[in-house]
The first five atom37 places (N, CA, C, CB, O) and aatype in JSON, in Angstrom:
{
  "aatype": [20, 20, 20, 20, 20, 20, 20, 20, 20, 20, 20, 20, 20, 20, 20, 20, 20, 20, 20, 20, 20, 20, 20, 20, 20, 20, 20, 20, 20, 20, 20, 20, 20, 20, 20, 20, 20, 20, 20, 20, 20, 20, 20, 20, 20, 20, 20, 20, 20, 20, 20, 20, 20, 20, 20, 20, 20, 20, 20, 20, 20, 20, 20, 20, 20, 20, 20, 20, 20, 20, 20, 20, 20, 20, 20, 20, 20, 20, 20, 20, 20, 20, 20, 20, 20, 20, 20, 20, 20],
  "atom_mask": [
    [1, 1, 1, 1, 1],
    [1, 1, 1, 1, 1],
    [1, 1, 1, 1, 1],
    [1, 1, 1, 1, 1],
    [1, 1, 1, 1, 1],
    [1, 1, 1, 1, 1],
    [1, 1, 1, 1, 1],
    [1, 1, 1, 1, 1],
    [1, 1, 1, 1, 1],
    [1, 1, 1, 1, 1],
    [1, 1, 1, 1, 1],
    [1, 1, 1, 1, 1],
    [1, 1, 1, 1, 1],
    [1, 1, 1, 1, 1],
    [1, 1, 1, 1, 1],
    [1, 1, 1, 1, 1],
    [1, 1, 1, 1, 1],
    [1, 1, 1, 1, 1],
    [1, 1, 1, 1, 1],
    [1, 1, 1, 1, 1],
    [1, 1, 1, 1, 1],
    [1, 1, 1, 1, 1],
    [1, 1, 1, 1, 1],
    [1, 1, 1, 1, 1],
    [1, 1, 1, 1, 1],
    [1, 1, 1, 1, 1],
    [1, 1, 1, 1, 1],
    [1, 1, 1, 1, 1],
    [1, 1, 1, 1, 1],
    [1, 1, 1, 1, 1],
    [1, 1, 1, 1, 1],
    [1, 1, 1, 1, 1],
    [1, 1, 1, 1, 1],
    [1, 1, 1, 1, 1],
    [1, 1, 1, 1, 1],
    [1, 1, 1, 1, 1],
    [1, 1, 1, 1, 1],
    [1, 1, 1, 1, 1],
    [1, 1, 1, 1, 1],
    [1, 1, 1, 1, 1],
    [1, 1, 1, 1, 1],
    [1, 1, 1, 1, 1],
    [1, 1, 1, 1, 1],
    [1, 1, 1, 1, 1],
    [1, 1, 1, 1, 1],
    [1, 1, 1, 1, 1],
    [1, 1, 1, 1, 1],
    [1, 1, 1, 1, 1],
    [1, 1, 1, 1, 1],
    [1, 1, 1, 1, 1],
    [1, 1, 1, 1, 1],
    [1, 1, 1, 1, 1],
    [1, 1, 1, 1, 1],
    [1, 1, 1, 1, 1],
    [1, 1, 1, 1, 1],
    [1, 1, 1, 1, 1],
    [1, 1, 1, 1, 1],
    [1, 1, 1, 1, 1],
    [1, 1, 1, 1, 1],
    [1, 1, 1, 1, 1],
    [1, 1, 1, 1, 1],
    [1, 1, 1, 1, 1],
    [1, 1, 1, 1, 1],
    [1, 1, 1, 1, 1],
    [1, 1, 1, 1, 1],
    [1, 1, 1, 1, 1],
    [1, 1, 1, 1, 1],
    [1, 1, 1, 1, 1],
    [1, 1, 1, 1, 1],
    [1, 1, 1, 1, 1],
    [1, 1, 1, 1, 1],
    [1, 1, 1, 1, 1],
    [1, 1, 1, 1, 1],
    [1, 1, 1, 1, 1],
    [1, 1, 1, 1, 1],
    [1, 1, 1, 1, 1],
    [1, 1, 1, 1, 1],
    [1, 1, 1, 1, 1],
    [1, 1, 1, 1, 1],
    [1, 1, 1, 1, 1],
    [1, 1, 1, 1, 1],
    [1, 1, 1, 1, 1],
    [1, 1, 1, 1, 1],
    [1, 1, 1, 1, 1],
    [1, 1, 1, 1, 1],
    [1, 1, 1, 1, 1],
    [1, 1, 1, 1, 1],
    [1, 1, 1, 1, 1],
    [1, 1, 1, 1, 1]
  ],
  "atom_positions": [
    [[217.91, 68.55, 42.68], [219.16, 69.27, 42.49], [220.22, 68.27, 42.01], [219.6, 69.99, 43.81], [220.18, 67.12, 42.44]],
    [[221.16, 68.67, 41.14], [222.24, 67.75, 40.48], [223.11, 68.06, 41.0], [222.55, 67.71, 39.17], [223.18, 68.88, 41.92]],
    [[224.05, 67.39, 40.44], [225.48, 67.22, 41.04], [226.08, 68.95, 40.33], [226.5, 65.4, 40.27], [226.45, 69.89, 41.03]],
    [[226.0, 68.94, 38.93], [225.98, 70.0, 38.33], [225.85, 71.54, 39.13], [225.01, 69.71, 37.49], [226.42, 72.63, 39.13]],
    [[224.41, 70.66, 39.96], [224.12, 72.54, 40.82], [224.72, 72.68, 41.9], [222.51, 73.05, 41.41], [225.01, 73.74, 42.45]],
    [[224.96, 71.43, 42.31], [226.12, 71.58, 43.69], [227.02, 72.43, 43.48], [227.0, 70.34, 44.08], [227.33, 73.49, 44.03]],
    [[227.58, 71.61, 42.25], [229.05, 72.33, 42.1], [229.18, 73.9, 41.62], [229.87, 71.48, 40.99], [230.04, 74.76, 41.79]],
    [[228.12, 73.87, 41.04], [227.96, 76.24, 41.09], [227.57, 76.83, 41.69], [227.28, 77.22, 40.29], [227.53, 78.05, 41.53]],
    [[226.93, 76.0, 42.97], [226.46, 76.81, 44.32], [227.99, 76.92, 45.62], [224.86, 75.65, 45.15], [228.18, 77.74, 46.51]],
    [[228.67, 75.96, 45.27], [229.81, 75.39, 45.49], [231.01, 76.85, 44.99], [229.84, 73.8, 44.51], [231.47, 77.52, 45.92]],
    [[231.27, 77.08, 44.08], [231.61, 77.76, 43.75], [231.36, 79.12, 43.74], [231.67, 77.37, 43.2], [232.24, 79.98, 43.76]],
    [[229.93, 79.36, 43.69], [229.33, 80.82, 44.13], [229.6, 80.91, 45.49], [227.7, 81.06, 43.92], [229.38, 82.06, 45.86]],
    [[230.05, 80.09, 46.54], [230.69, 79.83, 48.18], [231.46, 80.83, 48.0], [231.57, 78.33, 48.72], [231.35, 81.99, 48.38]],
    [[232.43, 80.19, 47.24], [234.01, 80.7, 47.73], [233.74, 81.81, 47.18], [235.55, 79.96, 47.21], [233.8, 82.54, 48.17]],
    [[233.45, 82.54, 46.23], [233.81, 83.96, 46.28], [232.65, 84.74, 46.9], [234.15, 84.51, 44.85], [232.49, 85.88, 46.48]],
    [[231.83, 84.29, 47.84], [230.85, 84.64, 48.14], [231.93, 84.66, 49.57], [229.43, 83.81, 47.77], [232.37, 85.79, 49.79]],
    [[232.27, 83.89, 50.29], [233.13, 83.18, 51.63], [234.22, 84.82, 51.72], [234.34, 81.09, 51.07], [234.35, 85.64, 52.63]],
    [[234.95, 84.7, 50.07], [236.09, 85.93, 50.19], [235.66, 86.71, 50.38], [236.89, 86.37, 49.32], [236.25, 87.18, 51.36]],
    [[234.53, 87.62, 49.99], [233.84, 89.09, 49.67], [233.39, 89.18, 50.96], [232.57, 89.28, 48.43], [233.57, 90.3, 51.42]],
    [[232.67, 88.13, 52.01], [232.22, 88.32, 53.07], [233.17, 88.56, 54.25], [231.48, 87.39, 53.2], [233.03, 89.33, 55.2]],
    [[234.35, 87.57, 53.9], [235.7, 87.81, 54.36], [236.44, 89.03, 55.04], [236.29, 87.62, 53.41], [236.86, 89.01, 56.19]],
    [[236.58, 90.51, 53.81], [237.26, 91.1, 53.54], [236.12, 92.22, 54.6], [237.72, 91.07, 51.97], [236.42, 92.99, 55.52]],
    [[234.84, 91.9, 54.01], [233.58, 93.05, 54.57], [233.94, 92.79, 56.0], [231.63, 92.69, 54.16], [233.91, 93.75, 56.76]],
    [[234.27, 91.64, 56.46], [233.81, 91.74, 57.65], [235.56, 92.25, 59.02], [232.87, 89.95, 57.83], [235.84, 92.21, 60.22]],
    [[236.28, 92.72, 57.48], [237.98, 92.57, 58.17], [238.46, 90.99, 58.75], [238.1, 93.73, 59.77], [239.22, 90.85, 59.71]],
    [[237.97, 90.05, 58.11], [239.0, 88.8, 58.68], [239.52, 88.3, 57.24], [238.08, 87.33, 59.7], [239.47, 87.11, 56.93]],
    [[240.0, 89.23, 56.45], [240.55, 88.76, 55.21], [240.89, 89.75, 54.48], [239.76, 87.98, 54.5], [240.02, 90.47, 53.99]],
    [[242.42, 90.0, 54.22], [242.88, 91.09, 53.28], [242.88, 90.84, 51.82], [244.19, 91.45, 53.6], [243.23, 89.74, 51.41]],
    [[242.53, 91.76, 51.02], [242.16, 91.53, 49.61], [243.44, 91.01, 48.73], [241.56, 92.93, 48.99], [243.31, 90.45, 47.64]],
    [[244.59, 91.24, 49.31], [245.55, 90.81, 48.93], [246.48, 89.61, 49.53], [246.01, 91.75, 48.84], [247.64, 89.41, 49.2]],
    [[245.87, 89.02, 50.28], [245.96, 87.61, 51.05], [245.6, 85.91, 50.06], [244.63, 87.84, 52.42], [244.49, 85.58, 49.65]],
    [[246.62, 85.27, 49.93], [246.34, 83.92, 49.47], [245.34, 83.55, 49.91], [247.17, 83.02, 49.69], [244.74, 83.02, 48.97]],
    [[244.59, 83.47, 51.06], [243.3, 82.95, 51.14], [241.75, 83.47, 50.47], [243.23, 82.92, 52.41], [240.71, 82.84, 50.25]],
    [[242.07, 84.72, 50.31], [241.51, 85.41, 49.73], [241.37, 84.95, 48.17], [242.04, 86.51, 50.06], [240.37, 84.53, 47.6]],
    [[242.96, 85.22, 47.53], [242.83, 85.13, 46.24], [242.48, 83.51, 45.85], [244.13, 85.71, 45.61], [241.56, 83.39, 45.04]],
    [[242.96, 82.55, 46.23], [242.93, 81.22, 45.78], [241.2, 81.17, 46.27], [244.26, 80.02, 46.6], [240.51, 80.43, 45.58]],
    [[240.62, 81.77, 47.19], [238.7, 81.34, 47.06], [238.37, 82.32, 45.74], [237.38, 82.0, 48.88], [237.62, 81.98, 44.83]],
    [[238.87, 83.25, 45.8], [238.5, 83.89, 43.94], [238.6, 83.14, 43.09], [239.36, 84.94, 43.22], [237.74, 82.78, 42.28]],
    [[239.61, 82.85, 43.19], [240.41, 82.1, 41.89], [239.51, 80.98, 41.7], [242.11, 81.52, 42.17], [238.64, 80.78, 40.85]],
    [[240.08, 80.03, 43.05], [238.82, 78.6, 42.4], [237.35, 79.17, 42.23], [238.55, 77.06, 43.77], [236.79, 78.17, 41.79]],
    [[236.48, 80.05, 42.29], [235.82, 79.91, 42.87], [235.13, 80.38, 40.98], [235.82, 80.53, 44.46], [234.46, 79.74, 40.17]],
    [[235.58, 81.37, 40.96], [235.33, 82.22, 39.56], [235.87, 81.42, 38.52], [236.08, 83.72, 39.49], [235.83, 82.18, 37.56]],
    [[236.36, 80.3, 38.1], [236.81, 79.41, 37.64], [236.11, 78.54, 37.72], [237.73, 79.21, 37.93], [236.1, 78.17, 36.54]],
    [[235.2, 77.59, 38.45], [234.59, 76.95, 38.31], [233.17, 77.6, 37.8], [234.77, 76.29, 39.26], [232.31, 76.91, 37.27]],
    [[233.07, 78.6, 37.96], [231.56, 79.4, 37.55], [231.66, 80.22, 36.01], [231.18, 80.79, 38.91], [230.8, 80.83, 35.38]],
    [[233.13, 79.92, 35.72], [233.66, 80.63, 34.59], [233.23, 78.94, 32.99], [235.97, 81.18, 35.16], [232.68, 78.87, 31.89]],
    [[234.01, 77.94, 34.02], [233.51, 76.79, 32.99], [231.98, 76.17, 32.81], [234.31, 75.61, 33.36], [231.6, 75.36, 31.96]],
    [[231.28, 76.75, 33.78], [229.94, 75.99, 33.86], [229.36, 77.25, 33.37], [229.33, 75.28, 35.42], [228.13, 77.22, 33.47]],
    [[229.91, 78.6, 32.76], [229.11, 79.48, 32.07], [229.76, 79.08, 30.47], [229.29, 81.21, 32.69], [229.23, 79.55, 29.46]],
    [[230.7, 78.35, 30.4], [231.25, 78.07, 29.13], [230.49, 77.44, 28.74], [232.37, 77.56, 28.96], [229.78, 77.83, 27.81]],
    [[230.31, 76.03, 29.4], [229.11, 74.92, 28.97], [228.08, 74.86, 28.88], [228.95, 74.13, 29.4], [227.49, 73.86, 28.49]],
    [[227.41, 76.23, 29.31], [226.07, 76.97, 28.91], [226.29, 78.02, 28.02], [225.33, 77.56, 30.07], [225.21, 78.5, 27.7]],
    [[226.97, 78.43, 27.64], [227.16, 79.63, 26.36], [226.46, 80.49, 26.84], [226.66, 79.39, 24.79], [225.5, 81.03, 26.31]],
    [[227.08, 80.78, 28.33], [226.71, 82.03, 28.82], [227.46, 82.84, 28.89], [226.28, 82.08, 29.79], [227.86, 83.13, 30.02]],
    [[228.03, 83.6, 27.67], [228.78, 84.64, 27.27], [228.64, 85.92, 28.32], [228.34, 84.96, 25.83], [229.62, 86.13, 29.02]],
    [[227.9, 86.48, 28.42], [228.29, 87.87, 29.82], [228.56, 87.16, 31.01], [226.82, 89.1, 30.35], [229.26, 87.75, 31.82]],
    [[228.18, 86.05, 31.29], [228.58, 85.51, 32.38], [230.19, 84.56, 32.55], [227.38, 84.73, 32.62], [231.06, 84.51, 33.42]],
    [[230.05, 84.04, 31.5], [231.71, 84.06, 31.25], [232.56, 85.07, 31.05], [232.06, 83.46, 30.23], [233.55, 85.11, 31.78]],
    [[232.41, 85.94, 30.21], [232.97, 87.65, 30.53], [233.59, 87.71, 31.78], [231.72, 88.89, 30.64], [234.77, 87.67, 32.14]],
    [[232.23, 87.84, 32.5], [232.29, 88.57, 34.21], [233.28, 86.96, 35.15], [229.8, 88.9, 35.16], [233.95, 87.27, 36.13]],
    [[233.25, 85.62, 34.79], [233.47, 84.95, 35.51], [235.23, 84.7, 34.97], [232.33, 83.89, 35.56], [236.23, 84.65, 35.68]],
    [[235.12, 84.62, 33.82], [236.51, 84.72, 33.22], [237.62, 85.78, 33.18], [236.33, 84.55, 32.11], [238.82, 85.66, 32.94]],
    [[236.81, 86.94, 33.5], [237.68, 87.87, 33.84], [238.44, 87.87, 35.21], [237.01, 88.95, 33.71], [239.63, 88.17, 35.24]],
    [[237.71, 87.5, 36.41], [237.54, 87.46, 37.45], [238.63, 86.56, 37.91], [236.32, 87.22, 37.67], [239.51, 86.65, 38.77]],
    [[238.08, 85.3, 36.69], [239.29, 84.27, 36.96], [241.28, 84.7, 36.63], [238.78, 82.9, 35.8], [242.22, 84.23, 37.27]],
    [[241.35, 85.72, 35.43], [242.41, 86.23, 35.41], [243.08, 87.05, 36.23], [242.4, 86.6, 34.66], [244.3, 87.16, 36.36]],
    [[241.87, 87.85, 37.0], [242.58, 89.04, 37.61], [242.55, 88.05, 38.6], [241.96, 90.67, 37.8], [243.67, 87.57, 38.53]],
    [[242.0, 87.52, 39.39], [242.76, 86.59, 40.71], [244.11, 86.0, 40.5], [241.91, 85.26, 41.09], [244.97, 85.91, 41.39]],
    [[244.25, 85.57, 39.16], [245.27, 84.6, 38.8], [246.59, 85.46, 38.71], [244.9, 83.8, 37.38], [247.64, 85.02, 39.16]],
    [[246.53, 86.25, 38.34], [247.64, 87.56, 38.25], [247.63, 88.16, 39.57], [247.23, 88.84, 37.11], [248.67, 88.37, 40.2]],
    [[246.4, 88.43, 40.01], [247.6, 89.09, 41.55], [247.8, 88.0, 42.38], [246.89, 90.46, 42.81], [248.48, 88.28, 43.37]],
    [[247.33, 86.52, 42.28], [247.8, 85.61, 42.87], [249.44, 85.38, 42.53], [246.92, 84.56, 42.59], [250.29, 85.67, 43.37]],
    [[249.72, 84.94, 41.51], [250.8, 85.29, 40.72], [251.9, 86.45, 41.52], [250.12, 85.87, 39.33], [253.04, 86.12, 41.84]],
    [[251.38, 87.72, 41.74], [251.87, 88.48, 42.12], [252.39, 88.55, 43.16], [251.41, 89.06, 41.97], [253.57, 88.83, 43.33]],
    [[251.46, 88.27, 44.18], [251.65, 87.79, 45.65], [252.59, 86.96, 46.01], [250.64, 87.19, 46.12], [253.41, 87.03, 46.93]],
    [[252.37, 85.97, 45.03], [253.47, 84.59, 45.16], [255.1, 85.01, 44.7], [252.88, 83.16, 43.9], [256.06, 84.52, 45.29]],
    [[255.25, 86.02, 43.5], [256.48, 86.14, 43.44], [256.71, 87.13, 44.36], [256.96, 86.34, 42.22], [257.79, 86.77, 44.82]],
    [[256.3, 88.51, 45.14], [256.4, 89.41, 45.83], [256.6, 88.92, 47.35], [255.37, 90.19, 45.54], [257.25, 89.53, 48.2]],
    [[256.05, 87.95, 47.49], [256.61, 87.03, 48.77], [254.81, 87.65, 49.9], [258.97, 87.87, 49.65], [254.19, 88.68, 49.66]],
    [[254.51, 86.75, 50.88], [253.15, 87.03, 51.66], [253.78, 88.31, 52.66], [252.47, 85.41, 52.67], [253.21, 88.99, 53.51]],
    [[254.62, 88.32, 52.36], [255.03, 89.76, 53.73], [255.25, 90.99, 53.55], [256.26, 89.7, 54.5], [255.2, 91.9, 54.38]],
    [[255.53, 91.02, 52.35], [255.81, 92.29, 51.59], [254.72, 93.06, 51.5], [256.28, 92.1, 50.27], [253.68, 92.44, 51.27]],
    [[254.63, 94.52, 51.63], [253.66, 95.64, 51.09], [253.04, 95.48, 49.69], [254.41, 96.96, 51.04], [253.52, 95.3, 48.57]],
    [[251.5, 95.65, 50.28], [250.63, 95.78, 48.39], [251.48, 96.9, 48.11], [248.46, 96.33, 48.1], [252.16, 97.54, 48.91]],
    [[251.38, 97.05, 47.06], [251.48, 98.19, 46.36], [250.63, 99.52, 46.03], [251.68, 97.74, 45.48], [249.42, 99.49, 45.78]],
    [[251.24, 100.44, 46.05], [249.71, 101.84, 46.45], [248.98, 101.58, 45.16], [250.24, 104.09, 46.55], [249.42, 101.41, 44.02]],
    [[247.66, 101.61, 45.66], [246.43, 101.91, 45.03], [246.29, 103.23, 44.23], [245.46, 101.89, 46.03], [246.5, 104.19, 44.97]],
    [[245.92, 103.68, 42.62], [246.33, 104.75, 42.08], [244.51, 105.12, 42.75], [247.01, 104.74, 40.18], [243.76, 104.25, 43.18]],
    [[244.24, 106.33, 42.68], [242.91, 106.7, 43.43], [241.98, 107.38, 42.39], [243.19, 107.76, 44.74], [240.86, 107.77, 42.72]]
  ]
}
């Protein structure tokens, strides 16, 4: 195993860590701890699908990486105490 696979098993953690998080209620989907293990997490799996020209997998990892980054973003200017905002259904 390389250093290489560390670091995308490493990364498959954290958003593996959040998703298990949220399932298990010790983590709200709209919580900084939450978003920043997305964020890094889909970001590092987003560049190591770049450097393999793994196009659907950069798709899915790069997307992933924006939408964390924006409601991280969001969170941060909306302040950690404030109400999500309603969900359209």
């Amino acid at each position: 195993m390389t250093l290489f696979d560390l670091i995308e098993i490493g990364g498959s953690l954290l958003i593996l860590s959040a998703f298990a998080g949220t399932q298990m209620g010790r983590l709200d989907g709209h919580s900084l701890p939450y978003l920043l293990l997305n964020l890094a997490g889909s970001a590092v799996l987003a560049v190591i699908a770049l450097s393999h020209q793994s196009w659907g997998f950069l798709l899915l990892e790069g997307t992933w990486a924006v939408v964390s980054a924006i409601s991280l973003a969001t969170v941060l200017v909306r302040g950690r105490d404030a109400p999500a905002p309603p969900r359209a259904h």
